[in-house]
N, C-alpha and C positions, 0 to 999 in steps of 0.2 A: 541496592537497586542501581542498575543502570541506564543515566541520561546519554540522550544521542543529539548530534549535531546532524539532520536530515536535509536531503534535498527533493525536494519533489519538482515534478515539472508535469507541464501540460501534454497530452498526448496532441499528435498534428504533424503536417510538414512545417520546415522551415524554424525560426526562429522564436519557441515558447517560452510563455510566460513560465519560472522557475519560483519557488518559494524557499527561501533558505531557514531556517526555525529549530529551535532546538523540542526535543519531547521525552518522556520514558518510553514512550510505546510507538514509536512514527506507525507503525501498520495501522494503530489505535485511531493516530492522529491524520493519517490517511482518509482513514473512512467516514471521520468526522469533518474534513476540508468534503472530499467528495459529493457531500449531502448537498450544498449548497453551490457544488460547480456544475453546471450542465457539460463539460467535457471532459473526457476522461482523465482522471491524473496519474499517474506513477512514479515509485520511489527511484531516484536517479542512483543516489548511495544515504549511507548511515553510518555517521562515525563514533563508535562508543568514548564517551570519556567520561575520567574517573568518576565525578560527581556532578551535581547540579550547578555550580557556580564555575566549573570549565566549563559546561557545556556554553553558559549563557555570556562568558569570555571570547569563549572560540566563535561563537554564533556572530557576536557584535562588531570582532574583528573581520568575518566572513561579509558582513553586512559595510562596512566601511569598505572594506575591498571589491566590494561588488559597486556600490555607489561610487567610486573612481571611476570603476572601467564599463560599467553597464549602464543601462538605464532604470530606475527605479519607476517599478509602474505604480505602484500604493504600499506601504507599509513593508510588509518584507518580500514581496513580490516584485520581480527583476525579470528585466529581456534580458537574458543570457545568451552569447553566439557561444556554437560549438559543444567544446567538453569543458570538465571543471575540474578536472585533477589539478591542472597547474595553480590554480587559485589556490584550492585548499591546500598546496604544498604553502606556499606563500603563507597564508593563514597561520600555518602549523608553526612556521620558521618562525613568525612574531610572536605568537603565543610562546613560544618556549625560551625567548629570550630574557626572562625572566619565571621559568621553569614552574608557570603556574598549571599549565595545560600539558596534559601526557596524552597521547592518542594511542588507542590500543592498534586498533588497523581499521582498514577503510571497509565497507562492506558495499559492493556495488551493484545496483540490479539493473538489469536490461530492459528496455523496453518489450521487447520479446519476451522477456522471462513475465514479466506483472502480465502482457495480454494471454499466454501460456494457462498463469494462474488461475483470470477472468474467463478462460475459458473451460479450465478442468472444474471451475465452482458452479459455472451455468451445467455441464453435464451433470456434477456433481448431484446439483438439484433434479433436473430433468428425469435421474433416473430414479431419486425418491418418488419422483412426483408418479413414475410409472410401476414402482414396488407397490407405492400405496392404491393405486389403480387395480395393479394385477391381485391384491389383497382381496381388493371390493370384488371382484370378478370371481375368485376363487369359492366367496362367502357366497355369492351369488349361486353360481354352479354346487355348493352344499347345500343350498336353503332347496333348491330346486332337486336334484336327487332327493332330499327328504323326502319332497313330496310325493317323487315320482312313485317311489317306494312303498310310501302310503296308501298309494292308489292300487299298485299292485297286491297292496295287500288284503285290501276291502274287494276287490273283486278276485280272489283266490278262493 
């Protein structure tokens, strides 16, 4: 099983609140932050690594490095300016200095790409929602030719 080293961040202009956190499933662990945030959030990247005890390595040194140069809003939540490549290079070079943390590769998603997503899942729905509509209508249009047929037949 693979744990990941995840970044999520707040949609918005300007300068968002970022969540640094380790999980197996960040999409998983996505949708369960989202429940209780009224703004949108998105995955910024997702770093696989080997096991559970890198991941919560790498995460802590992440979280040290951030608390340097950020501001920590509550728990693993940080005002991040900018991008975070250069941090987690940082990150990566400490962890390996004692060659506990191996990072397979960075996985990076774009803001664009997560609202992309949010948008092909609301169509997604939308046209279930009008399959199961056009269903009803069709059943409708059979129940009613039955009838009509009926009728024609009793005055034949």
């Amino acid at each position: 099983m693979n744990h990941y080293v995840y970044f999520i961040r707040q949609a918005g202009k300007g300068n968002q609140p970022m969540k640094v956190g380790y999980s197996n499933d960040p999409d998983v662990r996505i949708k369960s932050l989202q429940t209780g945030n009224p703004n949108r959030l998105y995955l910024s990247a997702a770093i696989p690594c080997e096991n559970e005890k890198d991941a919560r390595k790498f995460e802590r040194t992440l979280h040290w490095l951030f608390q340097k140069k950020y501001k920590r809003l509550m728990g693993e939540w940080f005002t991040v300016y900018g991008s975070i490549p250069e941090l987690i290079f940082q990150a990566q070079k400490l962890c390996r200095k004692d060659n506990t943390v191996r990072i397979e590769k960075i996985k990076y998603f774009s803001k664009r790409d997560n609202l992309l997503k949010i948008r092909i899942n609301k169509l997604k729905k939308h046209i279930k929602l009008k399959n199961q509509q056009l269903r009803i209508k069709d059943e409708q249009i059979d129940l009613l030719t039955d009838e009509l047929e009926s009728i024609d037949r009793n005055y034949l």
